[in-house]
N, C-alpha and C positions, 0 to 999 in steps of 0.2 A: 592295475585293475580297470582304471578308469580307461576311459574313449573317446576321443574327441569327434565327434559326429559330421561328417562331409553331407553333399547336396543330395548323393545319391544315398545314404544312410536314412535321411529325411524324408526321401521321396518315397523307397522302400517300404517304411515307417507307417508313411499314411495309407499305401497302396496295401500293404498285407499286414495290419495289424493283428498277432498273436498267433503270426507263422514266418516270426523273422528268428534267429539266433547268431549270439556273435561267434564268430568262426575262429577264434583263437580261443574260447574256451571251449569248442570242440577239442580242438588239438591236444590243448593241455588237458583233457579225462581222458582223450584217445590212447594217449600213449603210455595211461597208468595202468588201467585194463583190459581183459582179454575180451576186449568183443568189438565189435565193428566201429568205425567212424557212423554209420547211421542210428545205431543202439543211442549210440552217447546222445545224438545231436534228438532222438525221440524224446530222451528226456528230458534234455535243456529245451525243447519244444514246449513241452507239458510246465516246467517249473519257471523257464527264466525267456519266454517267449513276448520280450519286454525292451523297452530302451529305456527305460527307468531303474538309475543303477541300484537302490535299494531293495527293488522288487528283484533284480537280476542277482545281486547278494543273496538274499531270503531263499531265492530256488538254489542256487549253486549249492548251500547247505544241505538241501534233501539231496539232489542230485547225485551230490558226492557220498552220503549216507547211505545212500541206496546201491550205489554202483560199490561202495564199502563192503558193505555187507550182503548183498546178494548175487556178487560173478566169484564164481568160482576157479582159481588159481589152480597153478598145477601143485600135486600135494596136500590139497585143503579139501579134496571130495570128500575123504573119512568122514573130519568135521562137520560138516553142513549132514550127513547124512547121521550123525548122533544126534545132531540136535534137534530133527526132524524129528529120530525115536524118544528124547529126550522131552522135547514143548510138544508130540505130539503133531507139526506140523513147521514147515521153515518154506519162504521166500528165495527163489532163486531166478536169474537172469539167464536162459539157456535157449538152443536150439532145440524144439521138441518135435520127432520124428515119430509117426505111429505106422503100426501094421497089423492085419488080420489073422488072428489068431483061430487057423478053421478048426482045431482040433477041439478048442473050449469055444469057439462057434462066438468072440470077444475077439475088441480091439486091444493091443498095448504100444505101449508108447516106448521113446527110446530118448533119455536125454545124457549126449554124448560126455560136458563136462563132468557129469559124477560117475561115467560108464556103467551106467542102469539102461539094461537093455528091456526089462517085462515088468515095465510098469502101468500099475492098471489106469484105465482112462473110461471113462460114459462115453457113450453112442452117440451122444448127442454132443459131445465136446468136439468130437470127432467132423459129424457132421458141420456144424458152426465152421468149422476150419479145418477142408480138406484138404488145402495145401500141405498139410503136415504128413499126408500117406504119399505125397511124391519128394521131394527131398527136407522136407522140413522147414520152416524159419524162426527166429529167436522169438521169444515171448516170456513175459515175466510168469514166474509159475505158482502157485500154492503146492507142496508137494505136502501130503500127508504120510504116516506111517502107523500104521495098524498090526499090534502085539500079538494078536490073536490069529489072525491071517499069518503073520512071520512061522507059529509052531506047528501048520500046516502042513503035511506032504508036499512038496511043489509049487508053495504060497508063496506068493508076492504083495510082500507087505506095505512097497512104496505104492502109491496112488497119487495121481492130479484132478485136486479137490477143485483147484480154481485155474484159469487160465485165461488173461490177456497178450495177445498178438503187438508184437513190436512194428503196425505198420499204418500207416493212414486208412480208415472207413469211412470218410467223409464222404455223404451223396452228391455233395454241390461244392467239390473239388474243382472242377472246369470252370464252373463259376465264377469263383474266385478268383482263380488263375486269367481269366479273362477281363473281369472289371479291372483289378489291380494292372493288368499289362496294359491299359488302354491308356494309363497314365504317365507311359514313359512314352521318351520317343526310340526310334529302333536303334539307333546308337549306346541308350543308356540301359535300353532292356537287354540288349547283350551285355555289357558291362555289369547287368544286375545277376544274369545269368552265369557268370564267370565268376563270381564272390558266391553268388549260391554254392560252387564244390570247390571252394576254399583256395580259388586263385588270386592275387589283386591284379583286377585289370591294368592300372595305370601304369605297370612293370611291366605289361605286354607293347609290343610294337600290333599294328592291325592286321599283319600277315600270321600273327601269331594267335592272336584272337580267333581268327577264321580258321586257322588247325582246330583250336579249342571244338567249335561248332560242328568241325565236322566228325571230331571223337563224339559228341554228343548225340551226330543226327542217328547213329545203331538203337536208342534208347526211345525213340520215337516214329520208326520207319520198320515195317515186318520184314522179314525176312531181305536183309540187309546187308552184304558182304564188304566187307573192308580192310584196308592191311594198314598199315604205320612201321614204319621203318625211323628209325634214326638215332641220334646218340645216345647215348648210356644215361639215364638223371634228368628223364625231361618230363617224367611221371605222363609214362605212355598208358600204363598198368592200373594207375589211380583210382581213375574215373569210375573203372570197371568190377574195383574190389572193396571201395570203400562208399559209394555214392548211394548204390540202389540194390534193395535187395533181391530187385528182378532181376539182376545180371550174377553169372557166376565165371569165376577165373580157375581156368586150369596150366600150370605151371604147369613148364617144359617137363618134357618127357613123354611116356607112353600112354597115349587116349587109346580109351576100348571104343570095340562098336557100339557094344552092350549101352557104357555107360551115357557113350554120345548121344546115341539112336531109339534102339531098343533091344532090351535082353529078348532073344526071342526061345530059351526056354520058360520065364514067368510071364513076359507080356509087359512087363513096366517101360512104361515111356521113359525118353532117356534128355536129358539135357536139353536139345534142342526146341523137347516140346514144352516142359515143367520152365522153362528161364525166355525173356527178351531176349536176352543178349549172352551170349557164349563166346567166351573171348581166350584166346591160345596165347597164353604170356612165354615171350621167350620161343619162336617160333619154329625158329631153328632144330632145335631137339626134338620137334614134335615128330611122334610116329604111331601107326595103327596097330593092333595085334595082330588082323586080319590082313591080308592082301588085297582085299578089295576097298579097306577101308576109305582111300582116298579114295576111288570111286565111287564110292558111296556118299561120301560128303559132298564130291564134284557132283553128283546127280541130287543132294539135296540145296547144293548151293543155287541151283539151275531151277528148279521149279516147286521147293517149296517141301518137297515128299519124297518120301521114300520108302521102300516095299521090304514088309516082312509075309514072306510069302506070299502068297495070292493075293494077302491084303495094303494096299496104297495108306500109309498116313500122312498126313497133312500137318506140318507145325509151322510156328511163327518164326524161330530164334533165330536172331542173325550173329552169323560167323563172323568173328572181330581177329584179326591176328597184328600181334602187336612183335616187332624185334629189334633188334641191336641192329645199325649198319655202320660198320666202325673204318670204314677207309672215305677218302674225299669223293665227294663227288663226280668231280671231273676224272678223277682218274677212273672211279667205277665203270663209270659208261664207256672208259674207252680199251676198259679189258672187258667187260659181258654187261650187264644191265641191273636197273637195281630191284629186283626180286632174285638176286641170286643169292640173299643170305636163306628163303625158304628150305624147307629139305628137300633133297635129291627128286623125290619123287612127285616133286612139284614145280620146283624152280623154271623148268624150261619146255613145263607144259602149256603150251598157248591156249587149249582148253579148258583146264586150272583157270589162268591168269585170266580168260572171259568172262569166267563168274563174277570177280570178283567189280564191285560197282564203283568203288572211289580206293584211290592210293593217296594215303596222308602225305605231307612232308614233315617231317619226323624231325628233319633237321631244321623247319621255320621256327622250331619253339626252342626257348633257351633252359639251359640246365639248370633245376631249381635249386634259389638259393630263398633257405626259410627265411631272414630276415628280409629279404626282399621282395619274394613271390610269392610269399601264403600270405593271405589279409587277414587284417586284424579287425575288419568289418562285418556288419552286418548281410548276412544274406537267407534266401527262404529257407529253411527247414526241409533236410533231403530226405523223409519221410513221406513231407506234401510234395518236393520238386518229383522224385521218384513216383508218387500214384499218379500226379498230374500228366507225367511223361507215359507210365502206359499207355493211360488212359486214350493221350495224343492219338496212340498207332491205328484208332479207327478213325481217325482224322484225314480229312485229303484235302489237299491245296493243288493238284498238278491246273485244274482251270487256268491257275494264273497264268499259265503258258500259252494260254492260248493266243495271248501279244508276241508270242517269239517264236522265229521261222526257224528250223536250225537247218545247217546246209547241208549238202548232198554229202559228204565223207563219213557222215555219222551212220554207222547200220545198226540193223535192229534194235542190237544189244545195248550198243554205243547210246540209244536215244532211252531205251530202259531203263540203264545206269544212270544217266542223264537225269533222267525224269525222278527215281528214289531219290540220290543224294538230295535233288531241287528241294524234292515234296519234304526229307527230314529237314533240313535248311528252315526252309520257309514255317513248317510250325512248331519249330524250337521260337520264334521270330514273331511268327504274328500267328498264336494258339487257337483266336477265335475265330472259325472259317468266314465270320461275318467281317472281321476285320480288313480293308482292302491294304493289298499291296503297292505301294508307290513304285513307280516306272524305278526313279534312282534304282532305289534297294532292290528291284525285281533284275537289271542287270547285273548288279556286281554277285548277287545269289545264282546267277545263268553259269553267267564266269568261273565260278568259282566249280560249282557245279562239271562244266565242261573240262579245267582242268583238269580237275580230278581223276575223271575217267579218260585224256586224252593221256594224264601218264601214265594209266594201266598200257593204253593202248600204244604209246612208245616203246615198252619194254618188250611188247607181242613183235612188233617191227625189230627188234635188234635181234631174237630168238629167228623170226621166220618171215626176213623182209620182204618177198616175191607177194605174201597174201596180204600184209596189211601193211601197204607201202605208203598209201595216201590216211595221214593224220593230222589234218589239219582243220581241225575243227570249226567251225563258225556257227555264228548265231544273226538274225536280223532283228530290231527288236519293233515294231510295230512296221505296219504296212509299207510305210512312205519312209525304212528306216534304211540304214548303209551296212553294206555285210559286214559284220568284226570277226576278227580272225583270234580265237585263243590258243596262246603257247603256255610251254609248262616251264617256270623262270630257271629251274635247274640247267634244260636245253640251250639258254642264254650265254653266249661267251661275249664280251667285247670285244674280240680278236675276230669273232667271227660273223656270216652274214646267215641270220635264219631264213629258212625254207618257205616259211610263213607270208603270204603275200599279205602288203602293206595298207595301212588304213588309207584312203583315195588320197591324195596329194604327196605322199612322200615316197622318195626317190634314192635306190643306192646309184651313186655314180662316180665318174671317176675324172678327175680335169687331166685334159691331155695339151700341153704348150711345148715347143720345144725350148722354153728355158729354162724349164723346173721338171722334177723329177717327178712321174705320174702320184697323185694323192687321191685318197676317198675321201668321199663326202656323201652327207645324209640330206638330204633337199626336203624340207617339211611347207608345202603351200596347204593355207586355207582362202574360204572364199565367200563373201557376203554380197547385199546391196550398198551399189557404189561408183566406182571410178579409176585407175589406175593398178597401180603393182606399189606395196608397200615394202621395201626390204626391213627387216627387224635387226638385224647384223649392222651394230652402230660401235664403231665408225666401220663405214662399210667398203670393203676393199677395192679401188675402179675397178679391177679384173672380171670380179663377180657381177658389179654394178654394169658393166660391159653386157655380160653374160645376161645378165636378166634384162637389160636392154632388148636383147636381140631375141631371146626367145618370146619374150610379150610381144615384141612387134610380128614376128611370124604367126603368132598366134590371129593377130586382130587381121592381118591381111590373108590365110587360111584358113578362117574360125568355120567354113561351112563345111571343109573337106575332113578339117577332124573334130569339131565338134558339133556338129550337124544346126538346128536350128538356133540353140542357146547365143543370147549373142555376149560375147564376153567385155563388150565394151560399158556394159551395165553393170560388172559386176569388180568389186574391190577386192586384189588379192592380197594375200599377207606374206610373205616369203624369209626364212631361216636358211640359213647355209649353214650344217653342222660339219667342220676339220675333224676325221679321226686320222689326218696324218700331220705331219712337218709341214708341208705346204697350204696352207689357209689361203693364196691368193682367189681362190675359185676361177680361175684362167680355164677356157674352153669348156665349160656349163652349158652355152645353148641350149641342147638338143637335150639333155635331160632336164633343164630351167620349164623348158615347153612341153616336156610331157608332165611335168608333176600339175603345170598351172590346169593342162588337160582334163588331167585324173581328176583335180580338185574341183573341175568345173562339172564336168559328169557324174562324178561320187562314184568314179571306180575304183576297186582298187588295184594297186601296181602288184606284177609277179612276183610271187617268190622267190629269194635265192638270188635274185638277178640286177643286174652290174648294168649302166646306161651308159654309154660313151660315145661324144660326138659333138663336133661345134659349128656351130651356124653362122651361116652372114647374112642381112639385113635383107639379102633377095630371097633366101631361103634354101642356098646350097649348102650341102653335107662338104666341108672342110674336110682335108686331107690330116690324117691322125698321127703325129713324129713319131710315136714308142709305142708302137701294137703289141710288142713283143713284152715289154716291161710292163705294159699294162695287163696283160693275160698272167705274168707271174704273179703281182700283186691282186688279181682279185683272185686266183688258185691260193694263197697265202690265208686271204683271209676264208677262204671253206665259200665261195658263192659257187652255188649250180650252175650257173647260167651267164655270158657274158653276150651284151647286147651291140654288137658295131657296125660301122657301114662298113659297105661292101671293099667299097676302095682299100682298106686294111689287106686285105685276105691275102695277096701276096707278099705284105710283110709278114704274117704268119708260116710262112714257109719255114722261116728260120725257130720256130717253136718246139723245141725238144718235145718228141715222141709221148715221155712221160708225163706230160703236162695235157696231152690232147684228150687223154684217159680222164684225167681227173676233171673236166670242165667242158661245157657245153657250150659252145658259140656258136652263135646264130647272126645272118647279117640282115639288115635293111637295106633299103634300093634309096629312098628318101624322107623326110622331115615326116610325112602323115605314116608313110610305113612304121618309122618308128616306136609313134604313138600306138598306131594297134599291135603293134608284137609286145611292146614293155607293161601294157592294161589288160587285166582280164576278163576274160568275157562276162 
């Protein structure tokens, strides 16, 4: 029963005093009766909204008394409805749906657990709480029963005498949620926001966190499209069915237009407009009645509306589809791409897949195990989390972009998508628009952001690679900042070399000697106020020390030819030589030594995909290269686009099987400054 209380339990404590509850006695009333994880947590809100264990005992008692005695079981509707006839009147926990009854010119109500469809209801209950004529929500009820009314022709004897709403009305909701956040920092307010729907952060890794954030940002971002893919048990579906009452879950199988859109012989709005968040569990099996249905969704995924006849509606809900992907990775992408577990009539539509704004990774979060990743901590009350989050969706943070350049590969849609995920992100994060964004926390939210949507935009490339060939995302982050390039980590192989051009200073290359067998290596130079060439590779191999000898010095006796006025004898480099083969000697570096120290000196970045090979002498000739031939195998091996050499090679390439020319691009230099401009990019 008891709890031992951490820093963030404390902090929580003082920041949202009498809208915190412990989230392991959610669990345990959740799972004893039929109503929502947020029913429960309303009323441990109300009763045990306390870190004082006596106070929190004292409510647990009503709590359970109440959920006791007023949720109705399957097979106990009779009961509760004699004892209504019985006392006169009985207390119940239900969904209560009403509708206009034009023939008696009255509303009636409909409350599904006792299957009472014409129960009487006031005009005015009605009004108070109109949500109840579009799909209903729980609310504790007084139901009455009237004898006289029952021997009636056509009477309907139950009525709802009294009626309170299972949901937050508080006017100075944002308030709250605003002072209370200003007292974490962004690290712990995620952390507080991840125990709020019943995860423990400290069981997450921070790639897993950030999945977290990004199922959340649907709940605060209008009209909002997103998928999640990945293993079985990683409570993709949670979030969405048990958190907030503004979201609803429809299980696999068959969606009407009707129910999604609008019926359009009554006119009732359908799903997307009565809920936030609409989310397809189980994705796979989902299918329209209509034939146009996908189409229809694809034109409301896209701007928001959709037409029942002549008439345009307008709704907020954003499309959530959550599924199973149950083979690896690597191998998925290398038989079709990963939106192929969607249905048929969606999977390898590139039009489909443009709607959609952010693709989770599904497989960053681990399968949950309760002793280890539900918390037994405190967090806010998802009554107040859930009104706070509507509330958020008239909220906009995209300003803060106005520090970030994004690069030229992104089109329309790309910087649209872009721009949603950023905006839910950022005020899950920081709620009150007043609150400024930190540069840190504003790139790793860009990043994350740009992911997101470059993995839609990867799977568009594997369906229909001629149109969206270039996906290489970038961002600058203030005026005077260096391009960054973001990749999606699944795209990552160690075996192989990404597309992705490199952050300024670092270099794929390849040592070519004739007494070792060609090796790749990863060249990482940085560069500051100073003096010399630092090598970091302790104890450092003569070969490589050789190597960075010669390129610094071409560099100091060249510096105006290729790096225009900067003068580099002002400036201290740092230099790493990373082996990803057998050979470590770094023998025959030069000429890639001297383009990274380049890059780094410029703050350009190095090409994509691409291989540097060449060694220099102290005058600044291009050296004759032993194994042209073995080095073109080995960088085809490792997947590089592009292989970078001097000219003098070219007739050893003669002897270059046919098969191999296909697969790889080679390109030559004439000398040492050529080099440098062909391996930098513009």
């Amino acid at each position: 029963m008891t709890m031992e209380m951490d820093s963030l339990d404390r902090l929580g404590a003082a920041a949202f005093d009498g809208f915190l509850v412990r989230k392991d006695l959610v669990r345990r009333y959740a799972r004893q009766y039929p109503v929502p994880t947020y029913v429960v947590e309303f009323l441990l809100g109300r009763y045990c909204a306390s870190v004082d264990e006596e106070e929190i005992a004292e409510g647990l008692e009503i709590v359970e008394k109440q959920l006791r005695d007023r949720t109705v079981r399957t097979g106990t509707e009779e009961l509760f409805k004699a004892q209504a006839r019985d006392r006169g009147s009985v207390k119940i926990i239900d969904i209560v749906k009403a509708r206009l009854d034009t023939k008696n010119d009255c509303y009636i109500a409909e409350l599904p657990s006792l299957t009472l469809r014409d129960v009487r209801i006031d005009d005015s209950i009605v009004r108070e709480n109109e949500r109840m004529l579009t799909d209903g929500f729980y609310a504790e009820v007084t139901l009455s029963y009237d004898a006289v009314i029952a021997q009636e022709k056509a009477g309907r004897p139950f009525g709802i005498e009294a009626l309170r709403p299972i949901q937050l009305s508080k006017s100075d909701a944002m308030e709250v949620l605003a002072r209370g956040r200003a007292k974490f920092s962004t690290h712990e307010w995620l952390d507080f926001l991840i125990r709020s729907v019943g995860i423990e952060p400290s069981s997450l890794t921070d790639r897993a966190k950030q999945v977290m954030l990004l199922r959340m940002a649907p709940f605060v971002e209008a009209n909002y499209n997103i998928v999640e893919l990945g293993p079985r048990g990683t409570g993709k579906s949670h979030l969405f069915q048990q958190i907030s009452p503004y979201a609803h879950l429809i299980s696999g199988g068959k969606a009407t237009v009707a129910k999604m859109f609008v019926n359009n012989s009554s006119g009732e709005r359908g799903l997307v407009c009565r809920y936030d968040v609409v989310c397809f569990d189980e994705v796979a099996g989902v299918s329209f009645d209509q034939k146009d249905g996908v189409n229809i969704m694809k034109g409301y995924m896209a701007s928001g509306q959709f037409s029942r006849g002549k008439e345009n509606i307008r709704a907020e809900g954003c499309i959530v589809m959550v599924g199973n992907l149950d083979v690896d990775l690597e191998q998925q992408q290398k038989i079709g791409h990963l939106l192929s577990p969607l249905p048929p009539e969606m999977r390898n539509d590139t039009a489909f897949m443009d709607r959609l704004h952010a693709y989770v990774p599904g497989w960053d979060f681990p399968k949950l195990n309760p002793a280890e990743h539900l918390t037994d901590h405190f967090g806010l009350v998802s009554d107040f989390l859930s009104e706070c989050w509507s509330r958020l969706r008239g909220v906009n943070r995209i300003q803060a972009l106005e520090r970030v350049h994004l690069g030229g590969a992104l089109s329309g849609r790309d910087i649209e998508a872009m721009r949603k995920t950023f905006n839910g992100v950022a005020k899950l994060l920081f709620p009150d628009p007043e609150m400024p964004i930190p540069d840190e926390d504003l790139e790793w939210m860009v990043r994350l952001s740009l992911e997101a949507r470059r993995r839609v935009k990867e799977q568009q490339k594997r369906v229909f690679k001629s149109e969206f060939r270039n996906t290489h995302f970038s961002y600058t982050l203030g005026a005077d900042g260096v391009e960054q390039f973001v990749s999606t980590p699944e795209l990552h192989s160690d075996e192989a070399i990404e597309s992705d051009p490199l952050p300024p200073g670092q270099v794929w290359a390849v040592g070519a000697s004739a007494e070792t067998a060609p090796g790749l290596y990863r060249l990482e130079v940085t560069c500051g106020p100073g003096s010399g060439v630092k090598i970091l590779n302790q104890p450092t191999p003569p070969a490589f020390r050789e190597s960075v000898r010669v390129g610094e010095q071409n560099l100091y006796a060249r510096s105006r030819e290729m790096v225009g006025d900067r003068n580099p004898r002002e400036e201290e480099f740092s230099i790493q030589m990373r082996a990803m083969d057998s050979d470590k000697t770094g023998a025959g570096l030069g000429l890639p030594v001297l383009v990274a120290l380049c890059g780094s000196l410029l703050g350009r970045n190095s090409r994509g995909g691409t291989i540097v090979v060449g060694s220099l002498n102290l005058g600044g000739s291009v050296e004759l290269i032993p194994n042209a031939v073995r080095i073109a195998e080995l960088a085809v091996d490792r997947q590089a686009q592009t292989l970078l050499m001097p000219v003098s090679a070219r007739k050893q390439l003669n002897d270059l099987p046919d098969e191999l020319w296909t697969r790889i691009s080679i390109e030559f230099y004439k000398d040492a400054a050529d080099a440098v401009f062909k391996a930098l990019e513009d």
